[in-house]
C-alpha atoms as an extended CHARMM CRD file, in Angstrom:
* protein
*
        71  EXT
         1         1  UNK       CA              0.0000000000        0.0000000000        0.0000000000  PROA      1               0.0000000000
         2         2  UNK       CA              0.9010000000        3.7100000000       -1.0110000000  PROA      2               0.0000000000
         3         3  UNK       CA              1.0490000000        5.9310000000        2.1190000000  PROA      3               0.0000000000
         4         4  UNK       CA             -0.3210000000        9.3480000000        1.6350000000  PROA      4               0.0000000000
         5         5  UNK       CA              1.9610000000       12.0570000000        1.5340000000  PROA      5               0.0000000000
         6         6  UNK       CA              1.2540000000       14.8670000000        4.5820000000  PROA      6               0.0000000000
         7         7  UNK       CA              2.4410000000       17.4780000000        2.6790000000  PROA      7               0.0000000000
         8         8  UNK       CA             -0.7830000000       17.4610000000        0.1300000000  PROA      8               0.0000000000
         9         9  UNK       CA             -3.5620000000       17.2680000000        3.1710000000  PROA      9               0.0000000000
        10        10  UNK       CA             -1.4560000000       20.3980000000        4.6710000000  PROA      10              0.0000000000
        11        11  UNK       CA             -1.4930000000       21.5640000000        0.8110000000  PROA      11              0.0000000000
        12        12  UNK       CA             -5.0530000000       20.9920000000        0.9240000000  PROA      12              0.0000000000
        13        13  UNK       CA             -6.0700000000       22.4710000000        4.3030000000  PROA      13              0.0000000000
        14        14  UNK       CA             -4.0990000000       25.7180000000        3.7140000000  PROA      14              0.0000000000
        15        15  UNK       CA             -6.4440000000       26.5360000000        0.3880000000  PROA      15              0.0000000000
        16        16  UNK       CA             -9.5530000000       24.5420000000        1.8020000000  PROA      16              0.0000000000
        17        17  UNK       CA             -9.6380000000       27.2730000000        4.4740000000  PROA      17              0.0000000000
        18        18  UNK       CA             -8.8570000000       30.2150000000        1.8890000000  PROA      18              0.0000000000
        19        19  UNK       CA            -11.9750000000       29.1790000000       -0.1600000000  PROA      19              0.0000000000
        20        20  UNK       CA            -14.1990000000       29.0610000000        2.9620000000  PROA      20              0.0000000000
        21        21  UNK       CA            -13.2770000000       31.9280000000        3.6930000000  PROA      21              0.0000000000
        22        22  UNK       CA            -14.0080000000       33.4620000000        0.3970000000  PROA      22              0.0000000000
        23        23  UNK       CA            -17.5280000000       32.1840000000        1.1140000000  PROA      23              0.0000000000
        24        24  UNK       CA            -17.9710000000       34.0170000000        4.5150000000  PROA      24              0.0000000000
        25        25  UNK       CA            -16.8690000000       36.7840000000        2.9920000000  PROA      25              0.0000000000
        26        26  UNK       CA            -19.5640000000       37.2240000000       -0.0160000000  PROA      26              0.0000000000
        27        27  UNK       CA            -22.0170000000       35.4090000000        1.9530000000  PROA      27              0.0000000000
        28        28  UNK       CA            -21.4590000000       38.1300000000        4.9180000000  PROA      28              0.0000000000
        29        29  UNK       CA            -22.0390000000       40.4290000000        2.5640000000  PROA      29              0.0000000000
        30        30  UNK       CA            -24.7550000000       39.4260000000        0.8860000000  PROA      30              0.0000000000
        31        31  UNK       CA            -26.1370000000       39.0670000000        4.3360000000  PROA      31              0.0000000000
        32        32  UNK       CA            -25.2040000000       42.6220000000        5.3070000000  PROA      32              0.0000000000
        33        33  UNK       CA            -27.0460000000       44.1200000000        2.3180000000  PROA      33              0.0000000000
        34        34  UNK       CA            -29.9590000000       42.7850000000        2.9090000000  PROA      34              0.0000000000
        35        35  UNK       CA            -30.1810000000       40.2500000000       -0.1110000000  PROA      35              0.0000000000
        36        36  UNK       CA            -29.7450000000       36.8480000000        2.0720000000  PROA      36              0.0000000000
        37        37  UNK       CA            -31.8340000000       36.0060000000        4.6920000000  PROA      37              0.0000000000
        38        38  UNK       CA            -33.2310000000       39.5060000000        5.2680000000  PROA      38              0.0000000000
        39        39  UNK       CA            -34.4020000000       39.1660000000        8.6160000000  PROA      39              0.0000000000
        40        40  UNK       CA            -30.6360000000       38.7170000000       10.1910000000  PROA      40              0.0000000000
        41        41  UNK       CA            -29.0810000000       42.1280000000       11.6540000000  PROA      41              0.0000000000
        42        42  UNK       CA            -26.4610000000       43.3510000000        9.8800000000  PROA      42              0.0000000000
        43        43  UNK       CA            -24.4720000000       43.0010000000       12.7670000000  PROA      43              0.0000000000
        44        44  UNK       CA            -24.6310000000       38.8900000000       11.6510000000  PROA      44              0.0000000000
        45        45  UNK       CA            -23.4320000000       39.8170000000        8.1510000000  PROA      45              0.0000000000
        46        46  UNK       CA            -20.0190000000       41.5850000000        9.2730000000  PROA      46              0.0000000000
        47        47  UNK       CA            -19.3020000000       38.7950000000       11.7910000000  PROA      47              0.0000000000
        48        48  UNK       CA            -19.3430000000       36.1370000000        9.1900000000  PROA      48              0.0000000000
        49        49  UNK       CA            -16.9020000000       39.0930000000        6.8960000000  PROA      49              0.0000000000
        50        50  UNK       CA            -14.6860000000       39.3550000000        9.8370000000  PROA      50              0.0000000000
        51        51  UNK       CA            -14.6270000000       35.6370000000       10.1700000000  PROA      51              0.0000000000
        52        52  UNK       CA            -13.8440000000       35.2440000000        6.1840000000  PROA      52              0.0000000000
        53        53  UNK       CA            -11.1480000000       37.7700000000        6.2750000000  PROA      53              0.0000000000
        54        54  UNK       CA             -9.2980000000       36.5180000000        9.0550000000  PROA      54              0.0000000000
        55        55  UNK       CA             -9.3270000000       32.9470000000        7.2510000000  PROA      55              0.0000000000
        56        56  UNK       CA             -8.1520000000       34.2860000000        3.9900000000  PROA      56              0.0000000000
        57        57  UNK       CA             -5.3430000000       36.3370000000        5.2430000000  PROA      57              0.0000000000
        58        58  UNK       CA             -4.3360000000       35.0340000000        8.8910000000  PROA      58              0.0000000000
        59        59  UNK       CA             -5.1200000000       31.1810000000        9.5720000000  PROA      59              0.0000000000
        60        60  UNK       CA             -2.9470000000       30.5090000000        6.3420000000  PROA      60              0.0000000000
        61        61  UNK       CA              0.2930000000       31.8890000000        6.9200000000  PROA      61              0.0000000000
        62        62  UNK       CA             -0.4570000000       30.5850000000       10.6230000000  PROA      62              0.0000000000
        63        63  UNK       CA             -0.4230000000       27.3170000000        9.4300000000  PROA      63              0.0000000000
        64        64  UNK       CA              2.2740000000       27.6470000000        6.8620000000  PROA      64              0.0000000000
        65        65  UNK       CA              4.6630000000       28.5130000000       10.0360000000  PROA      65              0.0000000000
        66        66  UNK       CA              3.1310000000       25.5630000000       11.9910000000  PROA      66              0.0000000000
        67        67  UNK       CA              3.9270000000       22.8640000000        8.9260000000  PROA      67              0.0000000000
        68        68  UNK       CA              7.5150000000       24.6560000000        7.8780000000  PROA      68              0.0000000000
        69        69  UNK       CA              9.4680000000       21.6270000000        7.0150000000  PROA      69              0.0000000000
        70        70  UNK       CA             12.6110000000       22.1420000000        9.6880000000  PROA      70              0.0000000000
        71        71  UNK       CA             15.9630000000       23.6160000000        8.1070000000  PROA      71              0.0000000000
């Protein structure tokens, strides 16, 4: 049997998290504006953009550092 390699499920994870936070962010804003789900608060809406933006641009490079392959 073929082991898996660790490096593509980190590979994986890293842009797996990018992508949902790409979602949070539109759907945030879609909540925000009123065009999803128009009886949330805004208040709902910017949560779930605050939560997409911090898993586009700091969970990543979090991560990255975690999985560095030692020099």
């Amino acid at each position: 049997m073929s082991e898996k390699d660790p490096a593509a499920a980190r590979f994986a994870a890293i842009h797996i998290t990018r992508l949902m936070g790409v979602a949070f962010v539109v759907v945030g804003l879609l909540v925000a504006t009123g065009r999803l789900l128009p009886g949330l608060p805004d208040w709902v809406g910017y949560l779930l953009l605050a939560n997409g933006l911090v898993d586009i641009f700091v969970i990543p490079p979090i991560l990255i550092r975690k999985w560095r392959t030692p020099k």
